[in-house]
CHARMM internal coordinates of N, CA and C (Angstrom, degrees):
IC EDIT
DIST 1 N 1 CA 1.4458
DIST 1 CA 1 C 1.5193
ANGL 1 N 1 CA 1 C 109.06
DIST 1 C 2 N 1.1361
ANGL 1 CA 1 C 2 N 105.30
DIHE 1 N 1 CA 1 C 2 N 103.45
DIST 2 N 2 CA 1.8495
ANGL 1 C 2 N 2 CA 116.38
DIHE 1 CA 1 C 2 N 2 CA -174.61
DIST 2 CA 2 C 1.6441
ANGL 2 N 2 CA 2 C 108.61
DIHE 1 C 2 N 2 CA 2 C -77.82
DIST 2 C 3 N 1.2683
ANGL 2 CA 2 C 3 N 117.33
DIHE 2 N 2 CA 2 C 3 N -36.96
DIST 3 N 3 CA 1.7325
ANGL 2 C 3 N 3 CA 140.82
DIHE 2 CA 2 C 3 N 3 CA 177.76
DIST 3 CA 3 C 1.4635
ANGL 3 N 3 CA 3 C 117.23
DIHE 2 C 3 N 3 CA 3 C -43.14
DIST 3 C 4 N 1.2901
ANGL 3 CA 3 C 4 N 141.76
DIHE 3 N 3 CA 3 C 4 N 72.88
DIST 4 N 4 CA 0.8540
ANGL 3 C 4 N 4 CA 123.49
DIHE 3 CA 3 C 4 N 4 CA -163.53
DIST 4 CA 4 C 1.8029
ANGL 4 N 4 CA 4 C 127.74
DIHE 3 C 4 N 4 CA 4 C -56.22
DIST 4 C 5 N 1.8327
ANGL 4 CA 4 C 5 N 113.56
DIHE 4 N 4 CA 4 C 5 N -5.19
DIST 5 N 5 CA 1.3210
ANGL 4 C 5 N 5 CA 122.27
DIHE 4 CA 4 C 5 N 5 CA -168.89
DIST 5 CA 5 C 1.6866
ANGL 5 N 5 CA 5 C 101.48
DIHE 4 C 5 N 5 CA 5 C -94.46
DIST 5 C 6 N 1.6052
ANGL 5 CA 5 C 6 N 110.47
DIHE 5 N 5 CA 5 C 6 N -1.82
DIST 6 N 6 CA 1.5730
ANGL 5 C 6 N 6 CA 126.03
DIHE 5 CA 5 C 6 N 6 CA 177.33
DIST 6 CA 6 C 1.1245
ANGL 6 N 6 CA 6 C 94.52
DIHE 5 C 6 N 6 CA 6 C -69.02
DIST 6 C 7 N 1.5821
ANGL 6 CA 6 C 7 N 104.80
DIHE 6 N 6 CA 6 C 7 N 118.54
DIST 7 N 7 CA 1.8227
ANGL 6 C 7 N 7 CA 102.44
DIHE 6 CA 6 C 7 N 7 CA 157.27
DIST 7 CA 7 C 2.0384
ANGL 7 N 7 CA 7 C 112.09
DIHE 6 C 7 N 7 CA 7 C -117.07
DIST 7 C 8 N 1.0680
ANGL 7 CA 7 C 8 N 126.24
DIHE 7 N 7 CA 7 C 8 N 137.00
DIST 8 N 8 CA 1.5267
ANGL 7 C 8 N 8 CA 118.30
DIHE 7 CA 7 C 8 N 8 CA -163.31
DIST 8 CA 8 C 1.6818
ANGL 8 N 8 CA 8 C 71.44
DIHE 7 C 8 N 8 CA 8 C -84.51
DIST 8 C 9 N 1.7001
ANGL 8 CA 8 C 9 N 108.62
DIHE 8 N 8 CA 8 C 9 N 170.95
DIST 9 N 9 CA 1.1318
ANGL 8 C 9 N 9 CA 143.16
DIHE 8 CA 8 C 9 N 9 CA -169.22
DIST 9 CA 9 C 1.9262
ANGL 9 N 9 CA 9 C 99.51
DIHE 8 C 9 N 9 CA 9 C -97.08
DIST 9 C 10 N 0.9018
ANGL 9 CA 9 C 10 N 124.04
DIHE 9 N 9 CA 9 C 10 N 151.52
DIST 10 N 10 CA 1.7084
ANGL 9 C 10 N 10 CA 133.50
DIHE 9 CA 9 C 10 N 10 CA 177.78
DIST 10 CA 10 C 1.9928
ANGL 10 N 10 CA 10 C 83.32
DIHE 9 C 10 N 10 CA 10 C -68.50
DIST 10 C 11 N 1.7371
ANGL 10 CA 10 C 11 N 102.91
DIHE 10 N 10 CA 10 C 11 N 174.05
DIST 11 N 11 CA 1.2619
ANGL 10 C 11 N 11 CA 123.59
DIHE 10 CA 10 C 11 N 11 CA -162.75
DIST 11 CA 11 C 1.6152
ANGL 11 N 11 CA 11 C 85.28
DIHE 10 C 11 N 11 CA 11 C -96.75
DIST 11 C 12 N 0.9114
ANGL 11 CA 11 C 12 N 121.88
DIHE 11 N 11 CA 11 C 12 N -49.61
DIST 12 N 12 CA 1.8694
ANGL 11 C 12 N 12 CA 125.26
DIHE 11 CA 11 C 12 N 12 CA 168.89
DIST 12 CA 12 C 1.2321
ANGL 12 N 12 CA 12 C 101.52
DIHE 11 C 12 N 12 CA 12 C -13.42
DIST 12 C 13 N 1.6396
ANGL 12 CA 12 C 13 N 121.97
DIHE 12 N 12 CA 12 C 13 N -79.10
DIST 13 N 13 CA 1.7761
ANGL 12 C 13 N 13 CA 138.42
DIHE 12 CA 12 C 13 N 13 CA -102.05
DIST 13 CA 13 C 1.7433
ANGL 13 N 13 CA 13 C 55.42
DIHE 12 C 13 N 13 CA 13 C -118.81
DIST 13 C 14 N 1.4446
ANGL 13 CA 13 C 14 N 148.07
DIHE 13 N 13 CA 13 C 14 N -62.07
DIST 14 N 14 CA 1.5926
ANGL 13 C 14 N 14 CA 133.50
DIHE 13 CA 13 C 14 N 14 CA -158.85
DIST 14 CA 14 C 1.4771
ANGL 14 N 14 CA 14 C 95.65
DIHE 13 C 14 N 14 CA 14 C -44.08
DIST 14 C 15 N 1.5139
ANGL 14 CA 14 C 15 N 104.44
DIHE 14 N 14 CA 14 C 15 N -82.05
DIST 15 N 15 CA 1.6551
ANGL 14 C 15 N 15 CA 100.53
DIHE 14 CA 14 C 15 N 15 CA 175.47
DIST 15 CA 15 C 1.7386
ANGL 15 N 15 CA 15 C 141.43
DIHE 14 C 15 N 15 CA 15 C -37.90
DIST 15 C 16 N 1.5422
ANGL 15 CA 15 C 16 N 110.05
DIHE 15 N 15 CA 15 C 16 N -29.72
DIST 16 N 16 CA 1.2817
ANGL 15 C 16 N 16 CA 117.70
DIHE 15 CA 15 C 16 N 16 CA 150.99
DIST 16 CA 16 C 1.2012
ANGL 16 N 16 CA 16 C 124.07
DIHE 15 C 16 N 16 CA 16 C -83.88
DIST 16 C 17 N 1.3268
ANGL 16 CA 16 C 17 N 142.29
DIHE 16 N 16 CA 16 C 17 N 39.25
DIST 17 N 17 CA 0.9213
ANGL 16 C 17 N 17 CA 175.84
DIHE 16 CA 16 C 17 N 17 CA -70.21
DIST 17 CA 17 C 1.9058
ANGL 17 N 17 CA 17 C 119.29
DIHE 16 C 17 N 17 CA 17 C 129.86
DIST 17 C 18 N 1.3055
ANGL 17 CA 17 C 18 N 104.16
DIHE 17 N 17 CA 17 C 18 N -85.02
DIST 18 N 18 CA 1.3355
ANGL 17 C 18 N 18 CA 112.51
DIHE 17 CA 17 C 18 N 18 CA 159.17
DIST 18 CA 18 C 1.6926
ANGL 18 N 18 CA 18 C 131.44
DIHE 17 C 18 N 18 CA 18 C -40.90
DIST 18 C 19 N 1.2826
ANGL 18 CA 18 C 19 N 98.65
DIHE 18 N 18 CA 18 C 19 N -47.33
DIST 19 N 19 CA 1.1544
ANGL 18 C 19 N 19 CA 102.93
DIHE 18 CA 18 C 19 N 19 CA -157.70
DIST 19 CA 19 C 1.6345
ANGL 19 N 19 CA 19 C 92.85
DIHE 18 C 19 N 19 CA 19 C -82.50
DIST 19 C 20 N 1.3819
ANGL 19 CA 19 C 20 N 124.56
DIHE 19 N 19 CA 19 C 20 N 10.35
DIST 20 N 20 CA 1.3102
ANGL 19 C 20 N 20 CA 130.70
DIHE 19 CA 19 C 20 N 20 CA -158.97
DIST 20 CA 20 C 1.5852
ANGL 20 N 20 CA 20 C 99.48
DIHE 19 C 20 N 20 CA 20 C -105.89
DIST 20 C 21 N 1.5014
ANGL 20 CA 20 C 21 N 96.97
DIHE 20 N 20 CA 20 C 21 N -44.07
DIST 21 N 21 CA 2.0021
ANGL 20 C 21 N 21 CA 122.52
DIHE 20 CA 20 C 21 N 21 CA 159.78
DIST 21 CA 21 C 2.1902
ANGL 21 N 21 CA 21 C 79.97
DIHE 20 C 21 N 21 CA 21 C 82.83
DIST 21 C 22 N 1.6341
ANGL 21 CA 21 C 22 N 86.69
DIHE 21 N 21 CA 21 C 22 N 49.08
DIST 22 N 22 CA 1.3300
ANGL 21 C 22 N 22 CA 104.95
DIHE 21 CA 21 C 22 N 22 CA 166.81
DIST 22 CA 22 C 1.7299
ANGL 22 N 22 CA 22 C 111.56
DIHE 21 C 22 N 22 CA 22 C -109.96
DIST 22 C 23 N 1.0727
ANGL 22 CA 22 C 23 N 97.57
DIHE 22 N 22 CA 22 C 23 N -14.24
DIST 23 N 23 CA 1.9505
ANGL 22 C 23 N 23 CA 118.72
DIHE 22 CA 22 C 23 N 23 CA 164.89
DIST 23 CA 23 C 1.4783
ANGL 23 N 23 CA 23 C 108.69
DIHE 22 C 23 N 23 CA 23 C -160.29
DIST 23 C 24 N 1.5417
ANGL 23 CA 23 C 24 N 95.29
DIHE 23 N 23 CA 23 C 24 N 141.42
DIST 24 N 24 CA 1.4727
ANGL 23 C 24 N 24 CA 120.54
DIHE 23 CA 23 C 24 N 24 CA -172.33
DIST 24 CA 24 C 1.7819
ANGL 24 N 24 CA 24 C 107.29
DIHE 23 C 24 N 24 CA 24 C -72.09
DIST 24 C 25 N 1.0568
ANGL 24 CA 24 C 25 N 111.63
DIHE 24 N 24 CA 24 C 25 N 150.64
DIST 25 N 25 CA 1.8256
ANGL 24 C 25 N 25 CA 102.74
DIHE 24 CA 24 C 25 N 25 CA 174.79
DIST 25 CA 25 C 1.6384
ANGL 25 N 25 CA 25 C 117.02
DIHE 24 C 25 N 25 CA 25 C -65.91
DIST 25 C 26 N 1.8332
ANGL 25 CA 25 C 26 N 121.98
DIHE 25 N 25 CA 25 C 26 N -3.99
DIST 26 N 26 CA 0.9406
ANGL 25 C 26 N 26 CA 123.04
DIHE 25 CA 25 C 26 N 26 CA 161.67
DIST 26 CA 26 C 1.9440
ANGL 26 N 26 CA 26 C 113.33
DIHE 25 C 26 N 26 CA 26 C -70.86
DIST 26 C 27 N 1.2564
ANGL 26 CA 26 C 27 N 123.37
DIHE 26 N 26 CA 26 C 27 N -14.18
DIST 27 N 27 CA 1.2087
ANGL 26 C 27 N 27 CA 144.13
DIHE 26 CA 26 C 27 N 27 CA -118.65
DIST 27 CA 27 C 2.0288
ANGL 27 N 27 CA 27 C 83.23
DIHE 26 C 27 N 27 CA 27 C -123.34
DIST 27 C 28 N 1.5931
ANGL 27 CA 27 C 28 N 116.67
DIHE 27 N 27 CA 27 C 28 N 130.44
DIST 28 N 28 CA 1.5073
ANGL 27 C 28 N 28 CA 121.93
DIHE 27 CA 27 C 28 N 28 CA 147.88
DIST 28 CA 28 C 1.2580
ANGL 28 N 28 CA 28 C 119.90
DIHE 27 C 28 N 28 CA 28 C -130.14
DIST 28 C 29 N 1.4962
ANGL 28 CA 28 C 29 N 128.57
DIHE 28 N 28 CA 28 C 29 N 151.37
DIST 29 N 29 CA 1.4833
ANGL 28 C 29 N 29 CA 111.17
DIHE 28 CA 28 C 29 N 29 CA -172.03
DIST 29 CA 29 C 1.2609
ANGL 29 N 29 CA 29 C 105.29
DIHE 28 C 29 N 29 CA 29 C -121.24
DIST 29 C 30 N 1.1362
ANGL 29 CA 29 C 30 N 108.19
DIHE 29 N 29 CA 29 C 30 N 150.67
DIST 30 N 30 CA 1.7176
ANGL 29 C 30 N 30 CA 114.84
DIHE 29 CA 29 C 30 N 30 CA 165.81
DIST 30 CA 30 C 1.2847
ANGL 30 N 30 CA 30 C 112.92
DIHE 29 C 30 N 30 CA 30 C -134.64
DIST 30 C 31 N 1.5685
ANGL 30 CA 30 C 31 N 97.35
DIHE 30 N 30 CA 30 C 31 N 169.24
DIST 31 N 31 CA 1.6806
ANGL 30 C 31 N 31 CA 114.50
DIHE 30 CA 30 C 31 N 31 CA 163.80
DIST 31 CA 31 C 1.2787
ANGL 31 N 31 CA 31 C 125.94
DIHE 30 C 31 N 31 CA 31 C -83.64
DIST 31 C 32 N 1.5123
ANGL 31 CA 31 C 32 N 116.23
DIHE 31 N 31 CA 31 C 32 N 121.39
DIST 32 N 32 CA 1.5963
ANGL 31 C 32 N 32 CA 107.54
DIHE 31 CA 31 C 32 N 32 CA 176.16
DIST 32 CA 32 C 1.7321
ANGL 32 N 32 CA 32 C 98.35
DIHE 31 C 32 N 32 CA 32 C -128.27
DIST 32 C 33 N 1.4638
ANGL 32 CA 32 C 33 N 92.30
DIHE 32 N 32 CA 32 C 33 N 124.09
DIST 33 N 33 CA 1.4851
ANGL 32 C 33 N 33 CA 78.74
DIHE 32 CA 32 C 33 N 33 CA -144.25
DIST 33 CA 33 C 1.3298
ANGL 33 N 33 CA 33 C 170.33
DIHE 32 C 33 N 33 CA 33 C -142.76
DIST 33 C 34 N 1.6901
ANGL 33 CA 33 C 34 N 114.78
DIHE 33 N 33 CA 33 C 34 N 95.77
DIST 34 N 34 CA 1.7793
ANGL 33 C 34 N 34 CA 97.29
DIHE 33 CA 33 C 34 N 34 CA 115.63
DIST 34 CA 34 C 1.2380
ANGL 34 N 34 CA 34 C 131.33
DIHE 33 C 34 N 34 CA 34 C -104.74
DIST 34 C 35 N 1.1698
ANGL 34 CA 34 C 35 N 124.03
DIHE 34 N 34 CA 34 C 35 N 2.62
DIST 35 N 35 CA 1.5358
ANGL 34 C 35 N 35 CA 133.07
DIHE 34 CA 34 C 35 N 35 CA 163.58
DIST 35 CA 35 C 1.5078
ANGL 35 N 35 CA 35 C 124.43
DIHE 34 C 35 N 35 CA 35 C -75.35
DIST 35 C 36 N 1.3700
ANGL 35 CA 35 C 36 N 100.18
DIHE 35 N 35 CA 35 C 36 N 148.06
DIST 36 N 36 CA 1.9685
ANGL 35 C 36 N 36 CA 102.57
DIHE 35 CA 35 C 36 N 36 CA -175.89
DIST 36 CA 36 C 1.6640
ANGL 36 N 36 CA 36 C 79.95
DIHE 35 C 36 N 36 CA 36 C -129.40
DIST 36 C 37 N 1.8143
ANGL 36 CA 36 C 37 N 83.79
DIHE 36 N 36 CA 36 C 37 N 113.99
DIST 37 N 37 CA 1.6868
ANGL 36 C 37 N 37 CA 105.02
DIHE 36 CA 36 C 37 N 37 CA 165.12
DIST 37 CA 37 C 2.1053
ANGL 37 N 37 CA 37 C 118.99
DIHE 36 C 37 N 37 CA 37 C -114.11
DIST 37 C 38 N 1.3900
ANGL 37 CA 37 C 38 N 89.30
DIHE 37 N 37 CA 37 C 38 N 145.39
DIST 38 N 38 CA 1.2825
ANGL 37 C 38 N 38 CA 94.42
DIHE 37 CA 37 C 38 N 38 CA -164.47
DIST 38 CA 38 C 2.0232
ANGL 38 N 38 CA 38 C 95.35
DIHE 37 C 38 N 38 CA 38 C -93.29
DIST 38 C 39 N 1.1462
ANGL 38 CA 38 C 39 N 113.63
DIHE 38 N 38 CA 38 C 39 N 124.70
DIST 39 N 39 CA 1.4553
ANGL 38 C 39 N 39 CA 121.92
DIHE 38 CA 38 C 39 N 39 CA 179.88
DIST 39 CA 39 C 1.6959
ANGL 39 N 39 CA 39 C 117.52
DIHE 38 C 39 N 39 CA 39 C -117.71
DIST 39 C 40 N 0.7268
ANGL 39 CA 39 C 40 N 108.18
DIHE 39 N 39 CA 39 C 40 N 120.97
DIST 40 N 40 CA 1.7584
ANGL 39 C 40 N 40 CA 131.82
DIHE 39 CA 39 C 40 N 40 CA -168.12
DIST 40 CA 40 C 1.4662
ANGL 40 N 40 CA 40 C 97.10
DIHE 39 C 40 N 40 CA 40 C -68.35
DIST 40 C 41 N 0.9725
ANGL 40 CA 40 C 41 N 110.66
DIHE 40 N 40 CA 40 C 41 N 130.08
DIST 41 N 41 CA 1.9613
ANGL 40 C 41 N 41 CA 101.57
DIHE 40 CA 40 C 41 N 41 CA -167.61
DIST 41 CA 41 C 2.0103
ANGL 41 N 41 CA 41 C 105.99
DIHE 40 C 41 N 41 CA 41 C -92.43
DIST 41 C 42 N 1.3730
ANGL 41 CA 41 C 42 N 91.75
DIHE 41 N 41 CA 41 C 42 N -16.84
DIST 42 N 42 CA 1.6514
ANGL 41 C 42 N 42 CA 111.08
DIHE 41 CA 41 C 42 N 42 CA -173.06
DIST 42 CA 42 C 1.0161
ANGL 42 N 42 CA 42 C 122.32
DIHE 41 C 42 N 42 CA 42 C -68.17
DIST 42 C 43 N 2.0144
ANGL 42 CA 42 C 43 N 104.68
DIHE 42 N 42 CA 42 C 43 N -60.86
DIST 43 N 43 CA 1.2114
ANGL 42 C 43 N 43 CA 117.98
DIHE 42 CA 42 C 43 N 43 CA -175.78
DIST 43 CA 43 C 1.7364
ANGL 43 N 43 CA 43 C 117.53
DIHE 42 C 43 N 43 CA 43 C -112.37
DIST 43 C 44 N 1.7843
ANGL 43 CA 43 C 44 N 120.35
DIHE 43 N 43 CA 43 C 44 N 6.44
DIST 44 N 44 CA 1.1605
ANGL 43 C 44 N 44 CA 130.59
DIHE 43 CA 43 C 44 N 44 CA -149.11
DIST 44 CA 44 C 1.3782
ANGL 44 N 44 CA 44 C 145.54
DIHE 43 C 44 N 44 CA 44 C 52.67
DIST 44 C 45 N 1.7939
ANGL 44 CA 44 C 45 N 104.33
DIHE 44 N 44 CA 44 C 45 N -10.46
DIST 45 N 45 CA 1.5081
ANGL 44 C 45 N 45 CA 92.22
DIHE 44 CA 44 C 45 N 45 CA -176.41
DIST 45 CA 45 C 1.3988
ANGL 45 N 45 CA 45 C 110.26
DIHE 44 C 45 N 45 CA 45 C -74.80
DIST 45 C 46 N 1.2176
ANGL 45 CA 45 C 46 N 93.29
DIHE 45 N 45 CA 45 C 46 N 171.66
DIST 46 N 46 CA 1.8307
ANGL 45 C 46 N 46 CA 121.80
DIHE 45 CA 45 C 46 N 46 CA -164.76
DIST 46 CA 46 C 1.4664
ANGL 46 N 46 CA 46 C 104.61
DIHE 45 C 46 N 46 CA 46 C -121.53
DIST 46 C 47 N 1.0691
ANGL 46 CA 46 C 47 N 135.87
DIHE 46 N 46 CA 46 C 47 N 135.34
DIST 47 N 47 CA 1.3253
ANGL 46 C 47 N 47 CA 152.63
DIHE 46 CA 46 C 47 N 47 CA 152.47
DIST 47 CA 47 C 1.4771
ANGL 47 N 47 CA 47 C 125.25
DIHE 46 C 47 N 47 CA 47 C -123.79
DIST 47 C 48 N 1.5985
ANGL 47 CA 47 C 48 N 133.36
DIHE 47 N 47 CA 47 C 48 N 119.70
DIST 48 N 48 CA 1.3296
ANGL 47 C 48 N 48 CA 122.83
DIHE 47 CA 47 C 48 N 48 CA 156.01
DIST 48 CA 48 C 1.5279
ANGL 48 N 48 CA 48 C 131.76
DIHE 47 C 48 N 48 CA 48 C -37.86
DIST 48 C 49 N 1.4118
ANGL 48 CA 48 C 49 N 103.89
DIHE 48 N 48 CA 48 C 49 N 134.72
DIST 49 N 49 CA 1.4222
ANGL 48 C 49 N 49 CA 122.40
DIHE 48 CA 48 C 49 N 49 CA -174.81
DIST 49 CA 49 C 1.5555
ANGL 49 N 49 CA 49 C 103.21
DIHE 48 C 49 N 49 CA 49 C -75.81
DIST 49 C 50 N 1.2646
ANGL 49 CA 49 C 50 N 125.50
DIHE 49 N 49 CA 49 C 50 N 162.25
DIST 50 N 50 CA 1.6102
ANGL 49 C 50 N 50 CA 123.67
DIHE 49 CA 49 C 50 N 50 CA 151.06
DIST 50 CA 50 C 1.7858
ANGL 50 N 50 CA 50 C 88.20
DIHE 49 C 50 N 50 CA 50 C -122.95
DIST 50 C 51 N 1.1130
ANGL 50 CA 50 C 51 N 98.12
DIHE 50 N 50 CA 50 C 51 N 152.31
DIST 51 N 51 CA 1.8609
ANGL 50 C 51 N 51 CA 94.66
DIHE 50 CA 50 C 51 N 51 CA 176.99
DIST 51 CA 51 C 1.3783
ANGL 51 N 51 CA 51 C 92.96
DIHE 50 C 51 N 51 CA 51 C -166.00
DIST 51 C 52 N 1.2445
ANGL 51 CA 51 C 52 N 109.44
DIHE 51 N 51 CA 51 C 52 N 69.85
DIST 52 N 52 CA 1.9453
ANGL 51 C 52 N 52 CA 130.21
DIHE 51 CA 51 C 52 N 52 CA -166.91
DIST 52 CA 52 C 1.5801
ANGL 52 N 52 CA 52 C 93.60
DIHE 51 C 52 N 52 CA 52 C -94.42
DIST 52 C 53 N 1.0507
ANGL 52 CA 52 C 53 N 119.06
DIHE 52 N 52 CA 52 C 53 N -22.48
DIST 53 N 53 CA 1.7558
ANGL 52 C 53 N 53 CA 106.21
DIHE 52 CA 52 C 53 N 53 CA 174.43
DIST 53 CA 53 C 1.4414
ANGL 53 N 53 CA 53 C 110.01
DIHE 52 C 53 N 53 CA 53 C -134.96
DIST 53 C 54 N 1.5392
ANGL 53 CA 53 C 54 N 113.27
DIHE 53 N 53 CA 53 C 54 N 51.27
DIST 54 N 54 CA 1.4403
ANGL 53 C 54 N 54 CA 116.16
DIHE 53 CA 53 C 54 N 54 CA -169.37
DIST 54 CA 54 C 1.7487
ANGL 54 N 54 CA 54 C 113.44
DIHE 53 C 54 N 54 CA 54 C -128.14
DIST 54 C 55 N 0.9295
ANGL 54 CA 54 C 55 N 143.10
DIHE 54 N 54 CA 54 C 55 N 40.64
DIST 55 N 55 CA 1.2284
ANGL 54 C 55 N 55 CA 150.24
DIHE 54 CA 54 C 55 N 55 CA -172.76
DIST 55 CA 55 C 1.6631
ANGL 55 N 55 CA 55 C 110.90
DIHE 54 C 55 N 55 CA 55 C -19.38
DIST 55 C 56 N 1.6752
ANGL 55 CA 55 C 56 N 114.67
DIHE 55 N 55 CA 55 C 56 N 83.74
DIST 56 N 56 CA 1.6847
ANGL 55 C 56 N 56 CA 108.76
DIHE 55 CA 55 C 56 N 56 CA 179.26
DIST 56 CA 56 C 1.5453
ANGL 56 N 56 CA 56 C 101.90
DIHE 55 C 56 N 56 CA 56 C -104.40
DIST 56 C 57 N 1.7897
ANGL 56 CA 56 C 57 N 100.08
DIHE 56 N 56 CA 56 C 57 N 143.76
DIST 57 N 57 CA 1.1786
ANGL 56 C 57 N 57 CA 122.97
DIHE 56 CA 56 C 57 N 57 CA -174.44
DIST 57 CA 57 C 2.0615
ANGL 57 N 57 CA 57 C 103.30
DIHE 56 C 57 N 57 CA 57 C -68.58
DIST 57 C 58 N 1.2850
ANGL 57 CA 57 C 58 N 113.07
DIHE 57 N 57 CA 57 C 58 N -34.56
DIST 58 N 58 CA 1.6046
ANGL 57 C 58 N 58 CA 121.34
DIHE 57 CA 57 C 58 N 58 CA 159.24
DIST 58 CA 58 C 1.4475
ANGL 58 N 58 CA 58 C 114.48
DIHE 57 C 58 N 58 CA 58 C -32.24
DIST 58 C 59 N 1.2646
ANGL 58 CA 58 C 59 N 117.64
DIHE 58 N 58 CA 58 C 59 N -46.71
DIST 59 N 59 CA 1.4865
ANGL 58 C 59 N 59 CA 100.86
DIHE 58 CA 58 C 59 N 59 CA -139.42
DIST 59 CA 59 C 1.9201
ANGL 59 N 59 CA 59 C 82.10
DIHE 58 C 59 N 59 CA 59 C -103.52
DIST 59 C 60 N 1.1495
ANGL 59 CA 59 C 60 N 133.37
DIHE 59 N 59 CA 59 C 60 N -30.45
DIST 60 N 60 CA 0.9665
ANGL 59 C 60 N 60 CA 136.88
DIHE 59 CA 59 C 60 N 60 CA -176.89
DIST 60 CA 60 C 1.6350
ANGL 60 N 60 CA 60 C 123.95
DIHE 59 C 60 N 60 CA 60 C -47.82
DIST 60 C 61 N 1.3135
ANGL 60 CA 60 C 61 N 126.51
DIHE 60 N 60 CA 60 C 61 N 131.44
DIST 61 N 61 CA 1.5485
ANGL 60 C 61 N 61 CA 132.98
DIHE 60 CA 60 C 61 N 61 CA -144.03
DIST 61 CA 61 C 1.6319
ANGL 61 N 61 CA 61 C 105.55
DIHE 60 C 61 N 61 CA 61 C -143.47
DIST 61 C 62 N 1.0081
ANGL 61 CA 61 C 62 N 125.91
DIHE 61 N 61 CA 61 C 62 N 126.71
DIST 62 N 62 CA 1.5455
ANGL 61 C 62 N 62 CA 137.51
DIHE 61 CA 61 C 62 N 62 CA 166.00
DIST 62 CA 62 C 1.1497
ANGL 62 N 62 CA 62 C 122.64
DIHE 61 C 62 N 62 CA 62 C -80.06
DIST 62 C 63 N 1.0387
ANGL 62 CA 62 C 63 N 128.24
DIHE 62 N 62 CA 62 C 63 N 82.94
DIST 63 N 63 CA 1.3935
ANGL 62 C 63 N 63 CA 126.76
DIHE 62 CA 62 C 63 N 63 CA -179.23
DIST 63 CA 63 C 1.5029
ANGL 63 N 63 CA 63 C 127.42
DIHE 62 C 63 N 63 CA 63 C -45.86
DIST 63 C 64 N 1.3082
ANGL 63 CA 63 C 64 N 140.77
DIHE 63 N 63 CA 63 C 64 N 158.97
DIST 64 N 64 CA 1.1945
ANGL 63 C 64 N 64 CA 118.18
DIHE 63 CA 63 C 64 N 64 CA -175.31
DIST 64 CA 64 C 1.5448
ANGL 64 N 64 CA 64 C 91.91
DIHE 63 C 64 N 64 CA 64 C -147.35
DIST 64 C 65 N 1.6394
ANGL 64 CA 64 C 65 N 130.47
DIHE 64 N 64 CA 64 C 65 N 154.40
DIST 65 N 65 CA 1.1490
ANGL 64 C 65 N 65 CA 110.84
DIHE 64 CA 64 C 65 N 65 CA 176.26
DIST 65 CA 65 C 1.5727
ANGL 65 N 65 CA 65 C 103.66
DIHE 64 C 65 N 65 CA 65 C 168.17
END
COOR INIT
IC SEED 1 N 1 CA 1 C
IC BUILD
């Protein structure tokens, strides 16, 4: 990941993820971002995630203020 706005996803939210068979075990996701894209480690393509009923510890933010 050359991008510096790429963030990879925690090993958790990969596996909750998987086990969702919302990405393949060929399959890692990251943040680009506000999107969580799923990237093929094999062949590179990228596709957007939907993860509308998926609670990841990644995307989660503390507000401060």
């Amino acid at each position: 990941m050359s991008n510096k706005l790429e963030k990879p996803l925690s090993h958790a939210d990969l596996q909750k993820l998987r086990q969702a068979g919302v990405i393949t075990s060929e399959e890692i996701a990251i943040i680009v971002g506000d999107l969580i894209l799923a990237e093929n480690v094999v062949s590179k393509d990228r596709r957007i995630l939907e993860t509308n009923n998926i609670l990841l510890e990644s995307t989660r933010r503390i507000l401060k203020g």
